[in-house]
TIMI-2910 file (N, C-alpha, C, CB; in pm, 1 decimal, decimal comma, always signed):
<rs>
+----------+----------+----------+----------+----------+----------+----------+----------+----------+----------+----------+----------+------+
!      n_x !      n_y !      n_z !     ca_x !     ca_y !     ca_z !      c_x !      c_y !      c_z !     cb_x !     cb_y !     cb_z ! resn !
+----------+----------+----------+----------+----------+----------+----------+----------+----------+----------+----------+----------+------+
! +11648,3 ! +10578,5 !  +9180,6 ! +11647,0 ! +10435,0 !  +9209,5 ! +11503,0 ! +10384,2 !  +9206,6 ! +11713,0 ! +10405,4 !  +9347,5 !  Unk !
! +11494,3 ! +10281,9 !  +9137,6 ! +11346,2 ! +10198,2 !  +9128,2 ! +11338,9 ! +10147,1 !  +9242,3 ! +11324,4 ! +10079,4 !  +9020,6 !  Unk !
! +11188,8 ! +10147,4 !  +9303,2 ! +11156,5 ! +10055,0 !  +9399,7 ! +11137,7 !  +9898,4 !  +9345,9 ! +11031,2 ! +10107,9 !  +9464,2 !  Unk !
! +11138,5 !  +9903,6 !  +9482,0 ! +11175,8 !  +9696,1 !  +9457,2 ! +11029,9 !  +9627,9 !  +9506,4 ! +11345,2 !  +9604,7 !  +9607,6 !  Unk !
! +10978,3 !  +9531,5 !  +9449,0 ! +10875,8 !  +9462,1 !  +9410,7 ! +10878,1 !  +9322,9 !  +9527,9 ! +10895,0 !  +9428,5 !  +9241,5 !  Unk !
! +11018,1 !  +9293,4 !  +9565,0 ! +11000,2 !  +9184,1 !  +9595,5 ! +10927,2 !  +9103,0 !  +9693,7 ! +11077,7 !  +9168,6 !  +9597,9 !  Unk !
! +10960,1 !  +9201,5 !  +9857,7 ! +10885,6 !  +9203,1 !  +9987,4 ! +10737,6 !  +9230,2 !  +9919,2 ! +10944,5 !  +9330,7 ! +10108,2 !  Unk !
! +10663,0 !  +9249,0 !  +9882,0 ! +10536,3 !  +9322,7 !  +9838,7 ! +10487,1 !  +9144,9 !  +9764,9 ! +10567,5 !  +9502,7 !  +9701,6 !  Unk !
! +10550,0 !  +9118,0 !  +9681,1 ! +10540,8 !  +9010,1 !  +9600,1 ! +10524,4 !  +8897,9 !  +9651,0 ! +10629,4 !  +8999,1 !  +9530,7 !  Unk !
! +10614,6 !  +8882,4 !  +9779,2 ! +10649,1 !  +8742,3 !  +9817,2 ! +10519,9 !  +8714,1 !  +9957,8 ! +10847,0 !  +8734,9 !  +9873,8 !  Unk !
! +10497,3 !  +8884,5 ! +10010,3 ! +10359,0 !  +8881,0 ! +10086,5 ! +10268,3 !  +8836,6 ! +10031,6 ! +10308,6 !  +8987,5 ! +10125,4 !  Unk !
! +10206,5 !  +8861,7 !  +9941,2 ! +10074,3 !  +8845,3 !  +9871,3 ! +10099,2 !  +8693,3 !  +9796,7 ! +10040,6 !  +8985,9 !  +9752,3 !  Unk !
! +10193,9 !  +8635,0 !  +9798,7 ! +10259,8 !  +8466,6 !  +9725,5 ! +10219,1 !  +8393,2 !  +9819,0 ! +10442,3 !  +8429,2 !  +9701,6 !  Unk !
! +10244,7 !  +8427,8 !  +9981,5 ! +10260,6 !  +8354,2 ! +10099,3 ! +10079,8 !  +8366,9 ! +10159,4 ! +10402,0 !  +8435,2 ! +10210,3 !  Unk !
! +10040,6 !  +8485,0 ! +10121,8 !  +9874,6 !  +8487,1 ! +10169,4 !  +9809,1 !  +8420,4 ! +10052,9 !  +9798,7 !  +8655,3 ! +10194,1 !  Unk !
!  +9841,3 !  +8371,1 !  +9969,2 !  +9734,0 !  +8299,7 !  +9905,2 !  +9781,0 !  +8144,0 !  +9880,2 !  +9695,4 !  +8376,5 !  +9765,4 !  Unk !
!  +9872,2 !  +8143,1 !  +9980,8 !  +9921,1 !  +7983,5 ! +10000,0 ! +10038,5 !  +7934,9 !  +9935,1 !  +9819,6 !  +7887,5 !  +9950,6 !  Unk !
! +10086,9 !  +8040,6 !  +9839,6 ! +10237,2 !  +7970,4 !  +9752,1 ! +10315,6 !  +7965,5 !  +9872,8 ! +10332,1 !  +8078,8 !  +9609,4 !  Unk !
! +10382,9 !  +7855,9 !  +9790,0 ! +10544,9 !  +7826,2 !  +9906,4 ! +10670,2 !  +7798,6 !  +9847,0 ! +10540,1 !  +7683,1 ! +10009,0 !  Unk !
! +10773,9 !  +7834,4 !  +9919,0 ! +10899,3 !  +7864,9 !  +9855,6 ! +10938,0 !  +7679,1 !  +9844,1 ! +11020,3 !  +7988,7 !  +9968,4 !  Unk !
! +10994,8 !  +7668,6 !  +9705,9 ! +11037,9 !  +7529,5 !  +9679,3 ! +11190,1 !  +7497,3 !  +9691,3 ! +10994,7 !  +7494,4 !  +9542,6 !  Unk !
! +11274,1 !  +7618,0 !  +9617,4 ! +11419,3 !  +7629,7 !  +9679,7 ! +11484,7 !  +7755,6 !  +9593,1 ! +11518,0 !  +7471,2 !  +9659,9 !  Unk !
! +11609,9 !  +7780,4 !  +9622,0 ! +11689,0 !  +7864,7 !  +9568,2 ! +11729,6 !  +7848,3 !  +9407,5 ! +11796,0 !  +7860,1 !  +9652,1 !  Unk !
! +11652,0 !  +7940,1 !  +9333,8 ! +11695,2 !  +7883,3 !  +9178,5 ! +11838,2 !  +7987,8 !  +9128,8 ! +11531,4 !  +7911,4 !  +9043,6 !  Unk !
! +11899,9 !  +8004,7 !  +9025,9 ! +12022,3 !  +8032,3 !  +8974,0 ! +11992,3 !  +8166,5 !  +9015,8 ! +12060,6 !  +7996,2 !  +8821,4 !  Unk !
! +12146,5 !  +8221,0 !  +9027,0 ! +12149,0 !  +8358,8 !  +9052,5 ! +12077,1 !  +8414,4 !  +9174,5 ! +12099,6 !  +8419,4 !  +8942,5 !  Unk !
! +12013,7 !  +8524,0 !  +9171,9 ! +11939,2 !  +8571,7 !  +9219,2 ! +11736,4 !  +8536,5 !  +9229,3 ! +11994,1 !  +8669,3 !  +9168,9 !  Unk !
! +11741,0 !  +8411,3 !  +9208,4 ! +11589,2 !  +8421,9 !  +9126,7 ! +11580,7 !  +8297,8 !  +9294,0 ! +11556,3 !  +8343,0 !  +8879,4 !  Unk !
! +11496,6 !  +8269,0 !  +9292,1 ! +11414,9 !  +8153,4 !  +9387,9 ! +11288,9 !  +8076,7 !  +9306,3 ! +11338,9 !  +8238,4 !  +9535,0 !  Unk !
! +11256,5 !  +7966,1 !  +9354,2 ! +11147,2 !  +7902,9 !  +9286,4 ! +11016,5 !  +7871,6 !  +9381,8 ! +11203,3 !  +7771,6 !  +9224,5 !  Unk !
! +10939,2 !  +7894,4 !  +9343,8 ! +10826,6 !  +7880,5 !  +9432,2 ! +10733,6 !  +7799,3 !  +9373,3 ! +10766,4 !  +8003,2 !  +9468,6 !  Unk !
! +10615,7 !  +7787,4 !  +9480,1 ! +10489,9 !  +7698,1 !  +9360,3 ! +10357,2 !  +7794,2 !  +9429,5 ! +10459,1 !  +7451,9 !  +9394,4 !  Unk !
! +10261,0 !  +7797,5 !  +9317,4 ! +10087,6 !  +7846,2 !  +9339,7 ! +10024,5 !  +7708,2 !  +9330,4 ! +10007,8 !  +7966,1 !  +9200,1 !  Unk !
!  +9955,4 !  +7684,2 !  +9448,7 !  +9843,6 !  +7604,2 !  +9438,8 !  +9730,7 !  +7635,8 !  +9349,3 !  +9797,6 !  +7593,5 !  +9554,9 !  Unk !
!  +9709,6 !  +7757,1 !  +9363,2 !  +9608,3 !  +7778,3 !  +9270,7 !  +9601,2 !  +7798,7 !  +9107,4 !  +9563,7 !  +7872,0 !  +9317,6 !  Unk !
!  +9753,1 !  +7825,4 !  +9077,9 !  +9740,2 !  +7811,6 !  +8938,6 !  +9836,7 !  +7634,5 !  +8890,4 !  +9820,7 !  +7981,4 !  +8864,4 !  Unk !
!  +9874,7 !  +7583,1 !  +9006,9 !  +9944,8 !  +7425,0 !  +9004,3 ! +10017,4 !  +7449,0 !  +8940,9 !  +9886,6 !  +7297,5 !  +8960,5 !  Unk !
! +10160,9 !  +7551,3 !  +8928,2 ! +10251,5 !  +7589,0 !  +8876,2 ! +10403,2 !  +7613,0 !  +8956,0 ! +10196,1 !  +7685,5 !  +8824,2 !  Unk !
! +10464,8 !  +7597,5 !  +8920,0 ! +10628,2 !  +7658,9 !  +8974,3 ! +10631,4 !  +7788,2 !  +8907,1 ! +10784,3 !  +7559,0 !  +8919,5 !  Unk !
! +10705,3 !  +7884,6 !  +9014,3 ! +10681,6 !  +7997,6 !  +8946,1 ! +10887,3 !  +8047,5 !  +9012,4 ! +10493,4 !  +8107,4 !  +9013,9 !  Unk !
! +10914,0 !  +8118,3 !  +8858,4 ! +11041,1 !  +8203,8 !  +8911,5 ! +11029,9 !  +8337,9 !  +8980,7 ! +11126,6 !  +8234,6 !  +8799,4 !  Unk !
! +11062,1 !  +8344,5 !  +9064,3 ! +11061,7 !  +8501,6 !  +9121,6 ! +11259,1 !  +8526,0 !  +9154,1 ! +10933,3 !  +8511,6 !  +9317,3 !  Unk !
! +11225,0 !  +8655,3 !  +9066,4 ! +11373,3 !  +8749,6 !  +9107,3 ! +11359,1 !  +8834,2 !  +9235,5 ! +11414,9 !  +8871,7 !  +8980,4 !  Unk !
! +11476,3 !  +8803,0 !  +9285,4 ! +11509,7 !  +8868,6 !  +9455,2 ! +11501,5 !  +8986,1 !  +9448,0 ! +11652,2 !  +8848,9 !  +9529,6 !  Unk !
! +11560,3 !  +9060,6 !  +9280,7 ! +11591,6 !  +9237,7 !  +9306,9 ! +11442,6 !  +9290,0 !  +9159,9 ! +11849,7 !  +9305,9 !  +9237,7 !  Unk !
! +11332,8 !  +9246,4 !  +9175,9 ! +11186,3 !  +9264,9 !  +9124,1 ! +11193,8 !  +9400,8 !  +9092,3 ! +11061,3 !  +9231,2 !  +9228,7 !  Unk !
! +11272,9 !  +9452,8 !  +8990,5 ! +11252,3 !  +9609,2 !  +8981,1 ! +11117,9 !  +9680,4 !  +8888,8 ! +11393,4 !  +9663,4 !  +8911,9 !  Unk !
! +11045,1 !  +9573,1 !  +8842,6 ! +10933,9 !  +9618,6 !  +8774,4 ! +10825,1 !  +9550,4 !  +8832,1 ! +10941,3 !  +9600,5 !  +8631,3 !  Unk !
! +10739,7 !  +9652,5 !  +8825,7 ! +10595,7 !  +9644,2 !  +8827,9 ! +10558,8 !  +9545,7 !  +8750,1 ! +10528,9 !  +9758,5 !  +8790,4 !  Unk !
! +10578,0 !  +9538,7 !  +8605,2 ! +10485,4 !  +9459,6 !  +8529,8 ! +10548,5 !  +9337,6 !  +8586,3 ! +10478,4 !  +9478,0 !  +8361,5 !  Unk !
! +10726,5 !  +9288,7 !  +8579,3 ! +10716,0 !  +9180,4 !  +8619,0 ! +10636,7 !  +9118,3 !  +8740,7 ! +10815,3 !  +9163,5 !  +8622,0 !  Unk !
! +10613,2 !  +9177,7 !  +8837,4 ! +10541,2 !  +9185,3 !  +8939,6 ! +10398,0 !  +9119,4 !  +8904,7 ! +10539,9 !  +9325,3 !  +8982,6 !  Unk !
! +10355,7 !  +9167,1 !  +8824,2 ! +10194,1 !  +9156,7 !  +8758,3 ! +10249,9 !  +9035,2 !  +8759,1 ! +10118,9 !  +9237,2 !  +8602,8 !  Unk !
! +10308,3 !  +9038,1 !  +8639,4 ! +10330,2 !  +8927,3 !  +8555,0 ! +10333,0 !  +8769,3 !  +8625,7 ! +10464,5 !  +8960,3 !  +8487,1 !  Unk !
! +10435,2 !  +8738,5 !  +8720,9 ! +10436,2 !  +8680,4 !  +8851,4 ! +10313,1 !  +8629,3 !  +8845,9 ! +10462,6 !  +8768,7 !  +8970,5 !  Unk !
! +10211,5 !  +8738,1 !  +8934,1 ! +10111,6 !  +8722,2 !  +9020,2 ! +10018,1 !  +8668,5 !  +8936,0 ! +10070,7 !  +8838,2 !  +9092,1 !  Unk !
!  +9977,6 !  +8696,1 !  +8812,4 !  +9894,7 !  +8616,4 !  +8698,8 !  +9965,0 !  +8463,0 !  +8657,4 !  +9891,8 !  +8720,6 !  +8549,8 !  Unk !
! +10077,9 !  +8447,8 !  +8663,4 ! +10126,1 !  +8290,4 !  +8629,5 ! +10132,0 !  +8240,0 !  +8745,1 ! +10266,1 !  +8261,9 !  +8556,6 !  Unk !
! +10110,6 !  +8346,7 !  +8869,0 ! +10041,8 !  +8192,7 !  +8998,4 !  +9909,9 !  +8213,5 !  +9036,7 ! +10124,1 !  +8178,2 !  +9177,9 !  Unk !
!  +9788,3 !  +8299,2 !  +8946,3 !  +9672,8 !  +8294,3 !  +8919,5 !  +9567,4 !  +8401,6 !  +9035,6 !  +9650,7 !  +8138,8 !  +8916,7 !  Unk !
!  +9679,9 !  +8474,7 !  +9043,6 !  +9659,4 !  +8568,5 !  +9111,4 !  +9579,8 !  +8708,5 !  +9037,7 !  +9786,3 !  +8586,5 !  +9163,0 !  Unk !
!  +9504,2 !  +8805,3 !  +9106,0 !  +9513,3 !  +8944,5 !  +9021,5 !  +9623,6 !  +9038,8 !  +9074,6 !  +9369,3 !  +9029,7 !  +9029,2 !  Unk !
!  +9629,7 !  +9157,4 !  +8966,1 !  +9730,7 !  +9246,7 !  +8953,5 !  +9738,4 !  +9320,9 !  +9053,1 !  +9726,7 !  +9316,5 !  +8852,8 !  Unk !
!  +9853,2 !  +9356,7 !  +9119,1 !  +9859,7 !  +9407,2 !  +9234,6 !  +9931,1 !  +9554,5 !  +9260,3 !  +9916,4 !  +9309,0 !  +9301,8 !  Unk !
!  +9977,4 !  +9544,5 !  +9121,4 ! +10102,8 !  +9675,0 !  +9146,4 ! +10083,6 !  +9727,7 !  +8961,8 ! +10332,5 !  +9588,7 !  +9207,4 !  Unk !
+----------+----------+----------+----------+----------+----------+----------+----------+----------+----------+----------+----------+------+
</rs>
């Protein structure tokens, strides 16, 4: 079983000021980065790393995982 990304993800979203905007389709939620002035999708069950990266660079973050 892959570890999950999400708790890890949504810490480091919330310490650099993103905030949850609402519940998007499925499993996903929508959030926003102040710092990259973006809405960003995040999936609830984050089974990859890169998506993880990936995330954290489209809300202007560095790589974390």
């Amino acid at each position: 079983m892959s570890k999950g990304y999400y708790r890890e993800l949504i810490t480091l979203l919330t310490q650099h000021g993103c905030i949850f905007v609402r519940a998007g389709k499925g499993s996903h939620e929508i959030w926003f980065s102040p710092v990259s002035n973006k809405k960003l999708l995040i999936p609830r069950n984050c089974p990859s790393s890169h998506t993880a990266n990936s995330i954290l660079k489209d809300a202007g973050l560095p790589k974390a995982f």
